[in-house]
ZAMARGU-4260 file (C-alpha; in steps of 0.2 Angstrom, whole numbers, plus 5000, padded with zeros to 4 digits):
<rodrens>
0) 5119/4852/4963 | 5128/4836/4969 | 5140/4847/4979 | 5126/4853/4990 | 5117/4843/5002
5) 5098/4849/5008 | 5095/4851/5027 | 5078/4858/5028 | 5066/4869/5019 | 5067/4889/5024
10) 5051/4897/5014 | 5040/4895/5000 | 5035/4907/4989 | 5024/4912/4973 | 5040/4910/4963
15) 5050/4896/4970 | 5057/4891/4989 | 5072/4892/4998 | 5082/4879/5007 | 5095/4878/5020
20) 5110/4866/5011 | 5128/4862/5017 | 5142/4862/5003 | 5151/4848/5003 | 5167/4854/4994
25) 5168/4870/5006 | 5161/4865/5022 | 5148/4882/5022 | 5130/4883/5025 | 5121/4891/5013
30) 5102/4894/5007 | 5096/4889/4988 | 5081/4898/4980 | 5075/4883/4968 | 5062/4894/4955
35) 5046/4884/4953 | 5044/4889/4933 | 5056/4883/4921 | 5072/4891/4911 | 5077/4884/4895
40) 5092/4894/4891 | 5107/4903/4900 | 5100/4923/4891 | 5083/4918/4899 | 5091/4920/4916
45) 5102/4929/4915 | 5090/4943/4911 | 5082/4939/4928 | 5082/4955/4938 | 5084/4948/4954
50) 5102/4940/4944 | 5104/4958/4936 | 5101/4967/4951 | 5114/4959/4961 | 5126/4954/4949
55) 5131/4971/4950 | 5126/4976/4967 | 5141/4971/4981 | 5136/4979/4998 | 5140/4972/5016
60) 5119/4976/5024 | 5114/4966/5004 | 5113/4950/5005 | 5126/4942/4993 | 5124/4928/4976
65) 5138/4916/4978 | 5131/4904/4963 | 5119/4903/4950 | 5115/4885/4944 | 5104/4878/4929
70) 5103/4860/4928 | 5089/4851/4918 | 5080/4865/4914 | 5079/4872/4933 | 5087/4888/4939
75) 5094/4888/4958 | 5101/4902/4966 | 5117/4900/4979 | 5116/4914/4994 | 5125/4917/5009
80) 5116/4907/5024 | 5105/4922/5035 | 5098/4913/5052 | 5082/4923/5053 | 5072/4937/5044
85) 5066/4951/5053 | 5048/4945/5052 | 5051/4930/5063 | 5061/4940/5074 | 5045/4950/5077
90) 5034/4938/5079 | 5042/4927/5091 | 5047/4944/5103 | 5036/4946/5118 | 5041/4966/5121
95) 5045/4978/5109 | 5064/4980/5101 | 5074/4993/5112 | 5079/5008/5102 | 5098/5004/5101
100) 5091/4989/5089 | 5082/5000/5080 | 5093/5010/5078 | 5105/4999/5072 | 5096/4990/5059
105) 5086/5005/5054 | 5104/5011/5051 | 5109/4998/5039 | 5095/4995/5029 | 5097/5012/5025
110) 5116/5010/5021 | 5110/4996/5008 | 5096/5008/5002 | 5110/5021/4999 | 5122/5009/4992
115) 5107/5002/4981 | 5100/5019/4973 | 5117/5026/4970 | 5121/5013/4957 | 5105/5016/4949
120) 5092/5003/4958 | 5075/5003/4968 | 5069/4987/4978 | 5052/4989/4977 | 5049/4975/4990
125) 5054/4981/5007 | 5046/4972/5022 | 5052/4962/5037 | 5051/4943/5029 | 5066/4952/5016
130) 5076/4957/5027 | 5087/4944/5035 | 5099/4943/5050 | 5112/4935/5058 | 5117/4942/5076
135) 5118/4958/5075 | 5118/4961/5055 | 5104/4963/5045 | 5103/4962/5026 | 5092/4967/5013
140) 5086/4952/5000 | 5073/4945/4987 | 5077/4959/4972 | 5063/4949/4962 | 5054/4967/4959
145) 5068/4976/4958 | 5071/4989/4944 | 5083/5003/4936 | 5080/5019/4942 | 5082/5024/4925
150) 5072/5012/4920 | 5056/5019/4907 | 5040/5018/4916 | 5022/5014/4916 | 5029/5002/4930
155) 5017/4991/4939 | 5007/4994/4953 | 5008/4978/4963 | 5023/4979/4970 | 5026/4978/4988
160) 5016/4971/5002 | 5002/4981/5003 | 5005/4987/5022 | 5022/4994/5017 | 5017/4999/5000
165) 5020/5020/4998 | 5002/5030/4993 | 5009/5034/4976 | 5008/5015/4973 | 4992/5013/4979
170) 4984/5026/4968 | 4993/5017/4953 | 5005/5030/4950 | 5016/5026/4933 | 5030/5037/4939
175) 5035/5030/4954 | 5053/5034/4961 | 5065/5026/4973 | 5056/5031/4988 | 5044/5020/4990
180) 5058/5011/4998 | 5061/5026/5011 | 5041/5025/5015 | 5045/5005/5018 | 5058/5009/5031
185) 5048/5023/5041 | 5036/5011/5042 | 5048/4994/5046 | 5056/5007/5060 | 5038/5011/5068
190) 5032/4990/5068 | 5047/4987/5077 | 5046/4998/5092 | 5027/4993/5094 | 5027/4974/5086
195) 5011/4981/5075 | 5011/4987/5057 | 5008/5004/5058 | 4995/5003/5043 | 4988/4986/5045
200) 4975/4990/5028 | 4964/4974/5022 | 4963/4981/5006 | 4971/4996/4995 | 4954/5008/5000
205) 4959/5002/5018 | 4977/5004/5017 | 4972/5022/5015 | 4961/5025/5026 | 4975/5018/5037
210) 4987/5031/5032 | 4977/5045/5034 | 4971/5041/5052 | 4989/5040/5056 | 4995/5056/5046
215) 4980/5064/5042 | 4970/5068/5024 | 4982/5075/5010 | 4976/5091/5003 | 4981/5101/4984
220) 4993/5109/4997 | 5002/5096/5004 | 5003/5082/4989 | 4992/5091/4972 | 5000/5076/4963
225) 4990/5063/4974 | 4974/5072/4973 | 4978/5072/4954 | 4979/5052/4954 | 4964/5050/4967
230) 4953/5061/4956 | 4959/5050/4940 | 4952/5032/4950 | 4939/5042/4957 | 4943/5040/4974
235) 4940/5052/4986 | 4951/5053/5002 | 4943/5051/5020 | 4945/5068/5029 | 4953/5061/5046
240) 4966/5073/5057 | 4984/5067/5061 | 4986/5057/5074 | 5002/5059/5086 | 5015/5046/5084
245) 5019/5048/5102 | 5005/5042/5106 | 5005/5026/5095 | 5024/5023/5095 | 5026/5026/5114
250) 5044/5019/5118 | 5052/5030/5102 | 5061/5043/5106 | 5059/5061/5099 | 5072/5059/5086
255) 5065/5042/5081 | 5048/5050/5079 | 5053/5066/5070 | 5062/5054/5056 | 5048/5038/5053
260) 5036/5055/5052 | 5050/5062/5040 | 5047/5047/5027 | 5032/5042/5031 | 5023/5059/5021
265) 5012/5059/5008 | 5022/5068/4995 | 5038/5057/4988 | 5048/5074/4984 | 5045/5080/5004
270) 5053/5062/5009 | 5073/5061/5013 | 5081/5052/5003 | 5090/5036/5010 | 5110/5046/5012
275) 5098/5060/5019 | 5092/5052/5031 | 5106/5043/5037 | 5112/5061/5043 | 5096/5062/5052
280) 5100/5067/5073 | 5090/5050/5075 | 5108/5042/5072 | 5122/5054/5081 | 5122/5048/5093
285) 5137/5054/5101 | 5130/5069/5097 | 5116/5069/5110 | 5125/5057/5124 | 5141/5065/5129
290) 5154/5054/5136 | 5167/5056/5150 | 5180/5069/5145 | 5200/5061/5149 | 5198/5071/5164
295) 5185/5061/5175 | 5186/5042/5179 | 5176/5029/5187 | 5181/5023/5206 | 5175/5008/5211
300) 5170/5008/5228 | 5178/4996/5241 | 5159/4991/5247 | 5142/4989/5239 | 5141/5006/5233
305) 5134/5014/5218 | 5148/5017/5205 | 5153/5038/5207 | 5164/5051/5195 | 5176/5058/5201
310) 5191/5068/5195 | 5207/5063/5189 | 5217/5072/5200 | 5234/5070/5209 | 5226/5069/5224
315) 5213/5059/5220 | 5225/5044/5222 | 5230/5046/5240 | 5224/5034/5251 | 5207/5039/5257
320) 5211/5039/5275 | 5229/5050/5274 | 5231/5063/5288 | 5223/5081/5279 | 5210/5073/5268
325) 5195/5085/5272 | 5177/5074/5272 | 5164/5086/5270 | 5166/5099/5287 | 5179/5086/5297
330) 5196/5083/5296 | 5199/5062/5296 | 5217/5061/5304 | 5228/5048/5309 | 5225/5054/5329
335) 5206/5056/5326 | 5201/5042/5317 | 5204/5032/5330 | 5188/5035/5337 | 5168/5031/5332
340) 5165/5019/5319 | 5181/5015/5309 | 5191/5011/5323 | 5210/5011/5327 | 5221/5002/5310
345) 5206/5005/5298 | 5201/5015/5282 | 5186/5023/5280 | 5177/5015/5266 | 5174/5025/5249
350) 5158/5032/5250 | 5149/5044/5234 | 5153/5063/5239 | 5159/5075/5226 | 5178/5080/5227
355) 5187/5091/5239 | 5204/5096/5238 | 5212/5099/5256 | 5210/5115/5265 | 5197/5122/5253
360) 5178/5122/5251 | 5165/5111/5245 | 5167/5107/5225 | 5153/5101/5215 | 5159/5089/5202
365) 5145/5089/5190 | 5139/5071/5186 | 5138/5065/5168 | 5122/5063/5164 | 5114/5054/5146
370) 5097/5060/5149 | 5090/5074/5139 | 5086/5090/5147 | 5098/5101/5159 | 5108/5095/5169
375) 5108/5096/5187 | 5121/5093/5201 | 5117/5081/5212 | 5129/5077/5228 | 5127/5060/5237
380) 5111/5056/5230 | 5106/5040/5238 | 5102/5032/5222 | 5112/5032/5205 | 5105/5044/5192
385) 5101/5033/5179 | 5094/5036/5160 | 5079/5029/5155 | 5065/5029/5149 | 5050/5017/5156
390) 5031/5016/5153 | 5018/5008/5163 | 5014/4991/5153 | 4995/4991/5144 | 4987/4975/5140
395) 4980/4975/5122 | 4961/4968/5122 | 4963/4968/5103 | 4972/4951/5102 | 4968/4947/5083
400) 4971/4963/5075 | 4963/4960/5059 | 4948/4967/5064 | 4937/4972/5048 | 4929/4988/5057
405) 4930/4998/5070 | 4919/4997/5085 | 4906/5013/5086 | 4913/5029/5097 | 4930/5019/5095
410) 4947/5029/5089 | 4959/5023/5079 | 4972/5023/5090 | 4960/5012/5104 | 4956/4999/5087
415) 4972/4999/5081 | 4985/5005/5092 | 4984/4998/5109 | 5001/4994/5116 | 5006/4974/5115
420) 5005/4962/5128 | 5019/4962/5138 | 5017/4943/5143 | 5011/4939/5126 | 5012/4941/5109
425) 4997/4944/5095 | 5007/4935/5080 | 5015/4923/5092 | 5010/4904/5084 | 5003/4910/5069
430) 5005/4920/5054 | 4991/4933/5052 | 4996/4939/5034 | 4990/4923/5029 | 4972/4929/5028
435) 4975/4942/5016 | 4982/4940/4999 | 5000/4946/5001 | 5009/4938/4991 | 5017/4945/4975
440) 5008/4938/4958
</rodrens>
């Protein structure tokens, strides 16, 4: 350890704390898990899973081992140095991500989660605080719970925080598969476009009656298996209808809101799997938004004038004031320009009208348009046609969010849901996971 020098604590957990460290031999940053219990031989750690795990796991969105060190009975692990992790990104953010950010991490977590169960692994542990970025990267970590998809189960039933925890797990299901991990990331997905946990439970009965006023109550028709492992614990499922996740996840898109309800379902076997879902319309884009075809270009407009299309044609690059050019109904010429306005020895300036050829009529060029819906032609709109998608802002009057109850007459969605401050944010200063027990033992 003499090669590294300690900047600053990162974290501590229930197994051992992370610290920022520079290597002196290379010049690199880098972040070392010291473990808190100690390890008196090299097979004892070497059987770690997390050490397991990604030993054999090598994947640009999972976060990479560069050392593993045991020196006087203590074991340090040597990452690759991440800025932030996505729960302190969430935190400190006054409005929701947009949905290209989403998108793009949603994106490659998923990758990881592909790579990950392909070569026979599950993580078990999803949530924002282990998943780190760095610009415009993010990357799975902390396989401390990992385990072999072909591992032999009973496995254990604490795993997972408990608000990204899957409902198999929580009905202590021995048989749990790798998508557990798919539930975690419909879940991830829907606390970043809102900056609220979507199932905020203070306890695994609340945790459910979380998920079902979200997706409603299951039934021997949609998840028999479930209703098998309620009937075991003796727990009988609230009967609550599905709420719509447009209405609770506002700014998400259709697409986005068709794949979080996708893996966010009660029975594992109806959930995509993570190379599934990756195929999902959610992410093709250039599928939805068409581009400019080779034919079209943009002019720029000589004064301050919105930005127009306009055709790629031949004469398309005369000068706008040549003698012939037809402008709507009138004929600009070198003897009649002289008159009005533009007066003698000036061009008229470009202005945004569709393109006519000269000596024939008025041709639409139809715009290029990213919104969804038809498309309509629009000819010197006084306003650019732009795509977006913008909602009034709604002040939360639910600033703590660890409310034990719900007020009487009050719904879900008005407890629960209410749209964050736009000026302010609830988990701003202070870490409200702190008053409930989430932490791994």
């Amino acid at each position: 350890m003499e090669r590294y020098k300690v900047m600053r604590q990162l974290g501590d957990g229930t197994y051992g704390s992370v610290w920022k460290a520079f290597n002196n031999g290379t010049n690199e940053v880098v972040a070392i898990k010291k473990m808190k219990r100690k390890f008196y031989s090299w097979d004892e750690c070497m059987n770690l899973r997390e050490v397991k795990s990604l030993r054999k796991l090598n994947h640009p969105n999972i976060v990479k081992l560069k050392e593993v060190i045991r020196e006087n009975d203590e074991l340090f692990f040597v990452f690759e140095y991440m800025e932030y992790n996505l729960y302190q990104l969430i935190k400190d953010k006054d409005k929701p991500f947009s949905e290209s950010e989403v998108r793009s991490w949603a994106f490659q977590i998923l990758q990881a989660l592909e790579y990950m169960h392909k070569n026979g692994y599950f993580h078990r542990d999803l949530k924002p605080e282990n998943l780190l970025v760095t610009k415009d990267v993010i990357k799975v970590a902390d396989f401390g719970l990992a385990r072999e998809v072909q591992s032999s189960p009973p496995y254990t039933d604490y795993v997972s925080t408990r608000w990204y925890r899957a409902p198999e797990v929580l009905l202590q299901s021995p048989t749990y598969s790798a998508a557990i991990d798919v539930w975690a990331v419909g879940a991830i997905m829907a606390e970043l476009f809102t900056l609220r946990p979507l199932f905020p439970g203070a306890s695994e009965v609340d945790e459910i009656y979380k998920i079902c006023s979200v997706i409603g109550s299951p039934s021997y028709q949609t998840w028999s298996e479930g209703m098998k492992l309620a009937s075991s614990l003796s727990f009988q499922f609230p009967q609550l209808s599905p709420t719509n996740l447009s209405h609770l996840i506002p700014t998400a898109s259709p697409e986005a809101i068709n794949l979080i309800s996708a893996m966010c379902v009660w029975d594992p076997s109806k959930r995509p799997t993570a190379a599934q879902a990756l195929q999902h319309p959610f992410f093709q884009i250039h599928k939805r938004n068409p581009v400019p075809t080779p034919t079209y270009e943009f002019v720029q407009p000589k004064t301050f004038i919105p930005t127009a299309l306009k055709p790629n044609f031949a004469t398309n690059k005369e000068s706008e004031g040549q003698a012939g050019f037809k402008r709507g109904i009138r004929n600009w010429t070198k003897e009649n320009r002289t008159a009005g306005q533009y007066g003698s020895g000036k061009v008229r300036p470009a202005v945004n009208r569709s393109y006519v050829s000269p000596g024939s009529e008025l041709k639409l060029v139809p715009p290029i348009s990213y919104a969804r819906g038809p498309v309509v032609p629009v000819v010197n709109s006084p306003m650019p046609f732009l795509p977006t998608r913008c909602y009034p802002a709604v002040l939360s009057s639910n600033a703590s969010y660890g409310r034990p109850y719900m007020a009487g007459g009050e719904t879900y969605q008005q407890a629960f849901h209410a749209l964050p401050a736009i000026t302010a944010n609830h988990r701003r200063g202070y870490n409200i996971r702190n008053s409930y027990n989430m932490t791994v033992a």
